[in-house]
LOFI-488894 format. One record per atom (N, C-alpha, C, O): residue in three letters; x, y, z. Coordinates in steps of 0.2 Angstrom, whole numbers, plus 5000, padded with zeros to 4 digits. Layout:
// residues N
ALAXYZ...
// end
This chain:
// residues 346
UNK498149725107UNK497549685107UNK497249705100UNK496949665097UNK497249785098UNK496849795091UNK497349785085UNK497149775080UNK497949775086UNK498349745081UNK498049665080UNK497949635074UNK497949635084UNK497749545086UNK497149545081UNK497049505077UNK496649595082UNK496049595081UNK496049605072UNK495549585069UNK496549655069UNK496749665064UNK496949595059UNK496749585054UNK497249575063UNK497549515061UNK497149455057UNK497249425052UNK496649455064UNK496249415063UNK495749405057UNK495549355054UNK495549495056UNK495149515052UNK495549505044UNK495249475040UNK496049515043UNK496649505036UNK496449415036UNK496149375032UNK496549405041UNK496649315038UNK496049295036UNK495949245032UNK495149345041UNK494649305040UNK494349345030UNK493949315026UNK494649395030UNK494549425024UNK495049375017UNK494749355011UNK495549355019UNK496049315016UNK495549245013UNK495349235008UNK495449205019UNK494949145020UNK494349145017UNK494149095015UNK493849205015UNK493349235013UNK493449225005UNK492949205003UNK493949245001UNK494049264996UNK494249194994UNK494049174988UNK494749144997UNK494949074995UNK494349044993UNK494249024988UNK493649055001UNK493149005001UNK492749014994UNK492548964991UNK492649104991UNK492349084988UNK492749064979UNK492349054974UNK493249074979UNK493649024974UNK493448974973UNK493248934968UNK493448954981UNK493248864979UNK492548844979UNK492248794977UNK492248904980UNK491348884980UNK491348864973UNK491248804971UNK491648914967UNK491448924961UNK491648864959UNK491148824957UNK492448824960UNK492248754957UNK491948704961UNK491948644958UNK491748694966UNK491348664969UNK490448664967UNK490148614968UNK490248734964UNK489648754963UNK489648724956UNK489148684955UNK490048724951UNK490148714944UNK490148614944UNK489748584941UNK490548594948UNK490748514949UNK490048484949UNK489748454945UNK489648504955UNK489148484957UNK488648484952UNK488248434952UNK488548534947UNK487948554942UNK488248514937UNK487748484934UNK488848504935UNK489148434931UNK489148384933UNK489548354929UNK488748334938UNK488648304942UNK489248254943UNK489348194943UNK489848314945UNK490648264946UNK490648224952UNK490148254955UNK490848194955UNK491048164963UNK491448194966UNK492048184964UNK491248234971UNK491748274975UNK491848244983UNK491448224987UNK492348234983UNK492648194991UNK492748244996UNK492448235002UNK493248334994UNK492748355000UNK493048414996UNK493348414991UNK492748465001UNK492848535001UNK492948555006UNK492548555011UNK493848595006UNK493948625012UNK494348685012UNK494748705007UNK494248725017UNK494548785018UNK495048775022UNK495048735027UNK495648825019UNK496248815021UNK496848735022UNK496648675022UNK497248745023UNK497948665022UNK498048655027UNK497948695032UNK498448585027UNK498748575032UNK498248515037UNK497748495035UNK498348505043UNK497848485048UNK497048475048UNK496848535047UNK496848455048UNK496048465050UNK495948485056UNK496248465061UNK495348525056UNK495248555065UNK494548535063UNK494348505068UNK494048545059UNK493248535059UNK493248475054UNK493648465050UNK492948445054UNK492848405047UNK491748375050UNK491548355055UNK491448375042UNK490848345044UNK490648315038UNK490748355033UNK490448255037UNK490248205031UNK489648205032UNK489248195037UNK489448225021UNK488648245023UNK488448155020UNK488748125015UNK487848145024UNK487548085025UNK487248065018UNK487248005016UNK486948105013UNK486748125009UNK487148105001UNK486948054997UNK487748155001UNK488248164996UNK488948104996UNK489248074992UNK488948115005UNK489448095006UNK490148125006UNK490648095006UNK490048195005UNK490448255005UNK490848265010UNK490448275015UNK491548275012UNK491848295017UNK491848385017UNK492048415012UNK491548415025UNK491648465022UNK492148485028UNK491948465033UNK492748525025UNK493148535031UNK493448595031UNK493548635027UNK493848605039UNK494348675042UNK494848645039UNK494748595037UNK495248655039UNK496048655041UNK496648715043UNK496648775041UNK497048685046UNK497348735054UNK497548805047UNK497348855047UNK498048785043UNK498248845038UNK497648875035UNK497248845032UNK497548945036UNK496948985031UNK497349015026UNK497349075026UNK497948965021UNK498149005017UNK498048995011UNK498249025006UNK497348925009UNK497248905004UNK496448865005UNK495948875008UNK496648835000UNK495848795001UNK495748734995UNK496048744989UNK495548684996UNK495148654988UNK494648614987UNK494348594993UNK494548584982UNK493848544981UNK494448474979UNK494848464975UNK494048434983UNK494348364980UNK493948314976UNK493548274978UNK493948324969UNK493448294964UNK493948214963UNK494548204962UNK493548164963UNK493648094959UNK494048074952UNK493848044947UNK494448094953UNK494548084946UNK495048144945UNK495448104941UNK495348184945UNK495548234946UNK496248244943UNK496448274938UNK496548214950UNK497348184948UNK497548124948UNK498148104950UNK497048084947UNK497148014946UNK496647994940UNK496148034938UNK496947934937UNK496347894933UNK495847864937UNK495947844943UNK495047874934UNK494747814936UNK494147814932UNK493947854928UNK493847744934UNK493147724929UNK492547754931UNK492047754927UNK492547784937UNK491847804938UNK491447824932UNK491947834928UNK491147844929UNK490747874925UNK490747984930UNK491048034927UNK490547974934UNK490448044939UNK491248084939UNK491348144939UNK491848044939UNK492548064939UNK492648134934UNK492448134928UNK492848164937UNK493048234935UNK493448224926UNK493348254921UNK493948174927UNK494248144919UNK493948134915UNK494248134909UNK493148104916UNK492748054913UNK492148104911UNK491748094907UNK492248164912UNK491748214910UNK492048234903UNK492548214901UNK491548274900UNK491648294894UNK492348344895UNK492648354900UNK492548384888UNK493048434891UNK492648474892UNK492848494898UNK492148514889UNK491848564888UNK491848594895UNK492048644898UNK491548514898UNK491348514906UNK491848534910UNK491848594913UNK492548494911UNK493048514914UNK493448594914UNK493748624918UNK493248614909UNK493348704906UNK492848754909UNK492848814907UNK492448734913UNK491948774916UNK492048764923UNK492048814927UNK492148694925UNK492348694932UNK492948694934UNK493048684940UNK493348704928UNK494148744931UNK494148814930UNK494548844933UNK493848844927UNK493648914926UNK493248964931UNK493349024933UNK492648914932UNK492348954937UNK492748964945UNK492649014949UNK493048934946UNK493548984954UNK493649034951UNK493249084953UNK494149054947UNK494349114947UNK493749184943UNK493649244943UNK493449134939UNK492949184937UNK492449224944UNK492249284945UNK492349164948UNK492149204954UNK492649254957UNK492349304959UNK493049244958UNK493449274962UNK493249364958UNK493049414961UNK493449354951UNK493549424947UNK492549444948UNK492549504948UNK492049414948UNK491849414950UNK491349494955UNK491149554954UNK491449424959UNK491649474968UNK491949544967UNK491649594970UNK492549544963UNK492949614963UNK492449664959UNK492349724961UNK492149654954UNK491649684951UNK491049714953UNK490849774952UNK490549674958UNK490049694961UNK490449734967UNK490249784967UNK490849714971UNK491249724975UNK491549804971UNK491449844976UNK491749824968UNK491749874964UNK491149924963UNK491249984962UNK490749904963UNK490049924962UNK489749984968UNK489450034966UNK489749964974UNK489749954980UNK490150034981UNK489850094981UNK490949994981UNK491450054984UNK491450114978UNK491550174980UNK491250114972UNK490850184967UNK490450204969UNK490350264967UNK489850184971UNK489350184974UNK489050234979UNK488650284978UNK489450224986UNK489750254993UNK490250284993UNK490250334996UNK490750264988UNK491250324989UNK491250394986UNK490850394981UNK491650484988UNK491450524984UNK491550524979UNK492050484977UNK491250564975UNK490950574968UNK491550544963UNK492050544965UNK491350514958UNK492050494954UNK492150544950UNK491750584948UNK493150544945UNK493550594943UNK493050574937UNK492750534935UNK493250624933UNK492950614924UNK493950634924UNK494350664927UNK493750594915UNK494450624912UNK494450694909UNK494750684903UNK494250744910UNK494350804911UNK494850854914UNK494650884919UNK495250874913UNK495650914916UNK495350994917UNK495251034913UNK495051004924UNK494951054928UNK495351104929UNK495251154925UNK495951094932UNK496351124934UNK497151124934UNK497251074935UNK497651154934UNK498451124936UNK498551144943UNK498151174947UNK499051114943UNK499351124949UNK500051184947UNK500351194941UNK500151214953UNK500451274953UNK501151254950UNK501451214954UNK501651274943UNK502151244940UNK501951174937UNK502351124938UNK501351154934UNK501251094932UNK501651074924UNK501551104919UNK501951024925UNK502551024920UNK502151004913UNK502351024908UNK501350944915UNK501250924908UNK500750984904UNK500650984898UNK500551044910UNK500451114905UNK501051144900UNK500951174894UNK501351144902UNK501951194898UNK502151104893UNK502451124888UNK502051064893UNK502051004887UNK501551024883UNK501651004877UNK501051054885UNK500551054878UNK499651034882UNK499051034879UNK499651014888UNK498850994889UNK498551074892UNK498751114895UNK498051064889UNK497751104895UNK496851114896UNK496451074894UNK496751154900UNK496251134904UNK495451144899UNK495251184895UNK495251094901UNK494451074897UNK494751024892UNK494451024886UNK495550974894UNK495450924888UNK495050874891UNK494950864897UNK494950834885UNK494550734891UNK495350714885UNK495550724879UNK495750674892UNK496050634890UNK495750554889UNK495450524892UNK496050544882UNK495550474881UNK496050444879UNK495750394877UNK496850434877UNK497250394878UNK498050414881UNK498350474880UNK498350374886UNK498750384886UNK499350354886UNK499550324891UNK499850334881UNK500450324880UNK500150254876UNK500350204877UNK499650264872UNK499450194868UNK498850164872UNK498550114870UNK498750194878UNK498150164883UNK497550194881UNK497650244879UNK496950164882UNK496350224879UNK496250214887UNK496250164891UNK496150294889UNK495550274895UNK494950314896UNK494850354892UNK494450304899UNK493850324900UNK493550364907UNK493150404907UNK494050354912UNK493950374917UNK494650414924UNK495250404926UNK494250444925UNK495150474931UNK495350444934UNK495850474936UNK495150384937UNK495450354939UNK496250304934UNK496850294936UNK495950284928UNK496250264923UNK496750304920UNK497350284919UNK496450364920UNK497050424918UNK497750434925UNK498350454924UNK497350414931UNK498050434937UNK498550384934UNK499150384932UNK497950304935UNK498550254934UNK499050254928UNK499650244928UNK498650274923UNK499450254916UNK499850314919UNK500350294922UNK499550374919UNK499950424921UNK500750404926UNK501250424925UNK500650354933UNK500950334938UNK501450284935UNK502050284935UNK500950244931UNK501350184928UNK502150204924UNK502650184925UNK501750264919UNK502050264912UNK502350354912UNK502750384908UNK502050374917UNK502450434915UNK503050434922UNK503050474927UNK503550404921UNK504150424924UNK504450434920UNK504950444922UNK504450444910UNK504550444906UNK504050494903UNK503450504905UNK504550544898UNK503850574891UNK503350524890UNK503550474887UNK502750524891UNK502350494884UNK501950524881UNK501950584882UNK501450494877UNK501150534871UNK500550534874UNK500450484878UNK500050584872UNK499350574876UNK498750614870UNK498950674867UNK498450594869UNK497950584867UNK497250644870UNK497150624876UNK496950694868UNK496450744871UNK496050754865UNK496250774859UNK495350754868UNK494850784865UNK494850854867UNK494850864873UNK494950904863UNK495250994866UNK494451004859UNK494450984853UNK493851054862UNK493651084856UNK493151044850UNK492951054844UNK493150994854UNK492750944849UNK493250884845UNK493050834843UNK493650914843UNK494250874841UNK494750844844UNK494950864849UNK494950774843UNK495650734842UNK496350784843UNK496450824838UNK496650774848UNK497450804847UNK497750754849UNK497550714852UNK498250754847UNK498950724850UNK499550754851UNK499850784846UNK499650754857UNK500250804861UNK500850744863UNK500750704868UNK501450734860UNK501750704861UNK502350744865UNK502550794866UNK502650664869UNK503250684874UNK502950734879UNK503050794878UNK502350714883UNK502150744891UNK502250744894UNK502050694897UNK502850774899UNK503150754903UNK502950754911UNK502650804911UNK502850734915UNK502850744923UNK503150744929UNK503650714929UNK502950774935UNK503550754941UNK503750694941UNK503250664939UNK504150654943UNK504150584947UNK504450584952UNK504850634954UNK504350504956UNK504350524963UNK504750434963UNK504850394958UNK504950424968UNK505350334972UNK504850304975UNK504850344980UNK504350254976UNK504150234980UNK504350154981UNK504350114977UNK504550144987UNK504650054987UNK505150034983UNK505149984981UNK505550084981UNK506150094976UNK505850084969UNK506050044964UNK505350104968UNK504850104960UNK504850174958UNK504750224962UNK504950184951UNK505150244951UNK504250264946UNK503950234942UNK504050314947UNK503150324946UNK503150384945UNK503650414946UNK502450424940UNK502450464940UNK501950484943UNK501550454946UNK502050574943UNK501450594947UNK501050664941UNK501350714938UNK500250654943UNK499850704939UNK499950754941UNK500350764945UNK499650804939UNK500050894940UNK499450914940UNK499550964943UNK498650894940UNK498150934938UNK497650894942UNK497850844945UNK496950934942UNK496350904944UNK496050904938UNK496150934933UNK495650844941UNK495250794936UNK494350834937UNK494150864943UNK494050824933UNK493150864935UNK492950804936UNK493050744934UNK492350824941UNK491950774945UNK491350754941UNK490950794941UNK491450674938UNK490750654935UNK490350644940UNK490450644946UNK489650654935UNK488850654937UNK488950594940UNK489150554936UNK488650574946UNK488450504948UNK487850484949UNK487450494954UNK487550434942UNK486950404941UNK486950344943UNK487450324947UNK486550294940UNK486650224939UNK487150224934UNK487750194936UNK487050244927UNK487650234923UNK488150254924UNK488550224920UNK488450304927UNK489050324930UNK489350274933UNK489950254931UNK488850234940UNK489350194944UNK489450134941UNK489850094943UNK489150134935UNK489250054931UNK489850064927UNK490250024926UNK489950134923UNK490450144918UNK491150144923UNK491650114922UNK491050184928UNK491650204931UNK491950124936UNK492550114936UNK491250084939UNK491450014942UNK492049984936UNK492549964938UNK491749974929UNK491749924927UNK492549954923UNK492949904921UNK492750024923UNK493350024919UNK493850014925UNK494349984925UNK493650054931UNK494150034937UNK494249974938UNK494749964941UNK493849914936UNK494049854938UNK494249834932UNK494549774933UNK494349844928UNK494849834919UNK495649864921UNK496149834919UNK495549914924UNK496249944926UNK496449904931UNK497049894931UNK496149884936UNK496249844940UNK496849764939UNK497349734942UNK496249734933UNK496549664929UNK497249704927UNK497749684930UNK497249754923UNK497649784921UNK498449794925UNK498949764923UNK498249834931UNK498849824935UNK499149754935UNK499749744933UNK498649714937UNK498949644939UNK499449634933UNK500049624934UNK499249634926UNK499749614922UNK500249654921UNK500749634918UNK500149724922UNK500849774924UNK501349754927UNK501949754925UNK500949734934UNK501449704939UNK501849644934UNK502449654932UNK501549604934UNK501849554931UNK502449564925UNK502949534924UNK502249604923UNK502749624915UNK503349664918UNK503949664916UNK503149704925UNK503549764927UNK504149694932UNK504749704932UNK503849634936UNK504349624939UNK504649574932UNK505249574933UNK504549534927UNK505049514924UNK505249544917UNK505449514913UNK505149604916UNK505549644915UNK505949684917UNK506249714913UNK506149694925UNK506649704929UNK506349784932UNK506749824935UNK505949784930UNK505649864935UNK505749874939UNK506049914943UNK505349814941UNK505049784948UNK505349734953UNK505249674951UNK505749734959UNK506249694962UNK505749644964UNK505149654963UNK506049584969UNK505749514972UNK505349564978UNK504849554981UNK505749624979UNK505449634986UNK504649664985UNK504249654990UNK504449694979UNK503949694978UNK503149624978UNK502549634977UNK503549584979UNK503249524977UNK502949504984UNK503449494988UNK502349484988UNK502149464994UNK501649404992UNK501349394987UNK501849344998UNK501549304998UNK500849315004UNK500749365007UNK500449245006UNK500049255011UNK500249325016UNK499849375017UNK500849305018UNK500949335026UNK500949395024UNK500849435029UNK501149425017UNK501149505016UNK500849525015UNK500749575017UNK500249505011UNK499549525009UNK499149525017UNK498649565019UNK499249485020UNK498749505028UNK499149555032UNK498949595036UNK499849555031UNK500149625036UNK500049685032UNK499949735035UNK499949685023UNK499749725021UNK498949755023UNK498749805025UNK498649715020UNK497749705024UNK497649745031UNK497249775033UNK498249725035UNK497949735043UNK498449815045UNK498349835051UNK498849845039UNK499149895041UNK498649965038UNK498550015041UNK498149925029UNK497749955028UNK497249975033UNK497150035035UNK496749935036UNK496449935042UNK496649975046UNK496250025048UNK497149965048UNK497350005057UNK497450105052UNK496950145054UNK497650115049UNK497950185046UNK497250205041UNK497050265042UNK497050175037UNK496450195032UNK496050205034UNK495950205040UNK495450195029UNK494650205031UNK494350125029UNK494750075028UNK493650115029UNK493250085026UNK493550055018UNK493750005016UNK493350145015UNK493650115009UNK494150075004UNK494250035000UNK494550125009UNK495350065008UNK495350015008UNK495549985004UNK495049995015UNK494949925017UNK494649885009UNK494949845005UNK494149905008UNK493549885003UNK494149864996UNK494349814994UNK494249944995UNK494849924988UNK495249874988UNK495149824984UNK495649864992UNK496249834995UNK495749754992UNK495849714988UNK495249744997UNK495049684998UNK494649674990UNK494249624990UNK494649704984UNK494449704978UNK495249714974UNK495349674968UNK495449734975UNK496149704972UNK496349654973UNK496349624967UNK496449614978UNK496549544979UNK496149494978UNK496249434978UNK495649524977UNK495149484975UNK495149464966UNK494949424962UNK495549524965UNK495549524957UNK496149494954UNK496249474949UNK496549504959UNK497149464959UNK497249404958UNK497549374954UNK496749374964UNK496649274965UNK496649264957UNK496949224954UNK496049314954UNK495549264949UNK496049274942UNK496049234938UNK496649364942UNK496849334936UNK497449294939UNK497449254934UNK497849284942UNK498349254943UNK498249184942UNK498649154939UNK497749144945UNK497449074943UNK497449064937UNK497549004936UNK497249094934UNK497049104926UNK497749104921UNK497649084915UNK498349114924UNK499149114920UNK498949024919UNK498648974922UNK499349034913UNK499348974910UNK500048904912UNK500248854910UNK500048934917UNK500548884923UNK500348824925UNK499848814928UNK500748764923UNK500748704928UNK500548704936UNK500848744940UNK499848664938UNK499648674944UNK499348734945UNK499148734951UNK499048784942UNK498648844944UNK498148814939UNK498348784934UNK497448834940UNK496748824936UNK497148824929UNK497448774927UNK497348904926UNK497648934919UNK497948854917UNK497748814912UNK498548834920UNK498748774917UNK498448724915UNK498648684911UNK497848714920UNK497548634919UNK497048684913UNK497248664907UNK496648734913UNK496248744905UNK496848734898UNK496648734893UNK497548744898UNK498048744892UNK497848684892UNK497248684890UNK497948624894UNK497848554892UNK497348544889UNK497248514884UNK496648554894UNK495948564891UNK495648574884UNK495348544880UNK496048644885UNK495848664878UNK496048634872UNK495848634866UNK496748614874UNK497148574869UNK497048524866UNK497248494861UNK496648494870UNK496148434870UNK495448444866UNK495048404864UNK495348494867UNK494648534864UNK494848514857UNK494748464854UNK495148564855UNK495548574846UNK495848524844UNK496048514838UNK496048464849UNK496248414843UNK496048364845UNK496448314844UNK495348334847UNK494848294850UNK495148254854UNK494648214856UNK495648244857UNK495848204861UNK496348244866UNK496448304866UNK496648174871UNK497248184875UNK497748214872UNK497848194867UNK498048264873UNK498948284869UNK499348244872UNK499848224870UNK499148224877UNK499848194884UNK499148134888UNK498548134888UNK499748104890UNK499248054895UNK499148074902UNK499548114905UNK498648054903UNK498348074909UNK499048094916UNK499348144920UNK499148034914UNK499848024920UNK500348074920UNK500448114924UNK500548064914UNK501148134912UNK500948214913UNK501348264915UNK500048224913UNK499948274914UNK500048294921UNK500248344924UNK499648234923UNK499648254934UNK500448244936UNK500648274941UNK500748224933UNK501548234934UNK501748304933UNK502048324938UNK501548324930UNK501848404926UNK501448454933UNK501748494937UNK500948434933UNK500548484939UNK500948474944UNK501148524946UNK501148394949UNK501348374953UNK501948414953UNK502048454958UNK502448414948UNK502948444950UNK503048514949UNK503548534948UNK502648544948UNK502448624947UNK502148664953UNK502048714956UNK501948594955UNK501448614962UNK501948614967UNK501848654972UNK502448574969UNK503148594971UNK503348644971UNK503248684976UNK503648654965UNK504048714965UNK503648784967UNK503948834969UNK503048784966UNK502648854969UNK502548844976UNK502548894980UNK502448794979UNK502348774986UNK502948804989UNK502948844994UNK503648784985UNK504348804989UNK504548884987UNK504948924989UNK504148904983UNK504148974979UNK503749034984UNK503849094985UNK503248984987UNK502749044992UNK503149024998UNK503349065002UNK503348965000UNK503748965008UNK504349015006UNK504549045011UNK504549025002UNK505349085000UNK504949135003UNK505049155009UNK504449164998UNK504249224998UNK503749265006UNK503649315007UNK503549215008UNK503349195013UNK503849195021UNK503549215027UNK504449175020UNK504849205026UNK505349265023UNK505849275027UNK505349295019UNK505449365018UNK504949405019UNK505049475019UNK504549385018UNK503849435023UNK504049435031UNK504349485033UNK504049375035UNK504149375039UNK504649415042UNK504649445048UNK505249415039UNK505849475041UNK505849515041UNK506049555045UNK505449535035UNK505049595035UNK504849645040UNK505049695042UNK504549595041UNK504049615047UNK504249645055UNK504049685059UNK504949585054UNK505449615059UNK506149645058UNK506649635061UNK505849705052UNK506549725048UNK506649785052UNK507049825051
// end
């Protein structure tokens, strides 16, 4: 029964994060005075639906809460309205294809804010302490550097310094410390590493010193955590097609809520929180890839229309392009989506 209740809570955290994707281009359409037909949470079916008497707006459920959208006038068809989403300026359609995901990244930001805020004290990039046999001491760091680049990355905070460290130290890399007031550079630092998920990671050797927590602590330390955040995503990204990283690492809906509801049942609050600001930061940059059918795709055309004052393609041809992009991602999440499921019963 508390697995059920787990579940429930992933899908209704899942549904939360779409809704507010779609508020932002709904909130955006409406202030651009677009014609929208409806706005609904989740695919598939209708289970609620209510037409506002006013706008004449459909606002509805549907049985799937694996998606969501706004149906503007104009959209993926021609038409003459004047209010039609086509019929807007560009400038206009670049804001209200931008704003979903900007909310999404958003959310994860203030959302960030929050979980530094409550959670204890944050790392500084200071090296305190090593760990007993710590290999990147005997490479050359030692205690009272502030690491402020690693392996070509600058970072600002300890949390920043774990991650490159994970990412990039299963390998030498070169790292950057403030030792004495001065710039060094200690090249080929080596560290333990470890197999996770069949990913091969590095692990740090040392303790990090605890920053002061002000206002401006939780704003510095929010706002680079959720940089490294963006960051992973595009790691991820780089790491699965550059062949780092296998398909198995890749999770659609149903793995993000079994993931969500195993965080829940085994973690804390916190985890919950993080977890649920990673994916939140997830939605907003992965919308943003410059892909047929995802926002990113529809602003390349946009923009391209920006810079050379007109259509590059016809209207037609582009909603084709999307049409059939939107397919193949449709058949691309149902793959990914029953090998969660196996998963699940592996």
């Amino acid at each position: 029964m508390q697995t059920i209740l787990y579940v429930i809570l992933a899908i209704f955290l899942f549904g939360f994060l779409v809704f507010i994707h779609e508020l932002g281009h709904f909130t955006a359409a409406r202030a651009c005075k677009v014609k929208v037909n409806e706005f609904s949470i989740g695919m598939g079916p209708r289970l609620l639906c209510k037409k506002s008497k006013k706008t004449e707006i459909e606002y509805s459920i549907r049985a799937l809460p694996f998606g969501g959208f706004v149906s503007m006038d104009g959209e993926s068809e021609v038409s003459d309205d004047t209010n039609a989403f086509c019929n807007k300026p560009v400038w206009q359609r670049i804001i209200i294809l931008a704003a979903g995901p900007t909310m999404n990244l958003l959310l994860g930001f203030l959302l960030m804010i929050v979980l530094v805020a409550f959670s204890p004290t944050p790392a500084s990039n200071t090296i305190a302490k090593f760990q007993d046999v710590a290999i990147s001491h005997v490479c050359g760091l030692e205690v009272g550097d502030t690491i402020i680049e690693v392996d070509g990355t600058k970072v600002h905070t300890g949390d920043e310094v774990v991650y490159e460290i994970m990412m990039q130290g299963y390998e030498p890399i070169d790292i950057v410390v403030i030792r004495d007031g001065k710039q060094k550079y200690i090249p080929d630092v080596s560290f333990r590493t470890d197999v996770q998920s069949g990913i091969k990671i590095g692990l740090y050797d040392f303790w990090l010193e605890a920053a002061p927590k002000t206002f401006g602590s939780v704003i510095k330390h929010s706002f680079f955590r959720s940089c490294s955040t963006v960051k992973m995503v595009w790691d991820s990204l780089a790491g699965l097609i550059g062949g780092r990283f296998g398909m198995e690492a890749v999770s659609g809906p149903v793995g993000v809520i079994q993931q969500t509801t195993q965080v829940a049942q085994e973690g804390d609050s916190f985890d919950v929180l993080y977890l649920f600001i990673v994916i939140s930061i997830n939605l907003g940059v992965m919308n943003l890839l410059p892909i047929p059918a995802l926002d990113g795709g529809h602003l390349v055309f946009n923009f391209l229309e920006l810079i050379a004052g007109r259509p590059v393609v016809k209207r037609e041809t582009e909603n084709a392009i999307h049409a059939i992009a939107l397919l193949i991602l449709l058949g691309f999440i149902v793959i990914i989506s029953v090998k969660d499921v196996f998963r699940l019963f592996a």
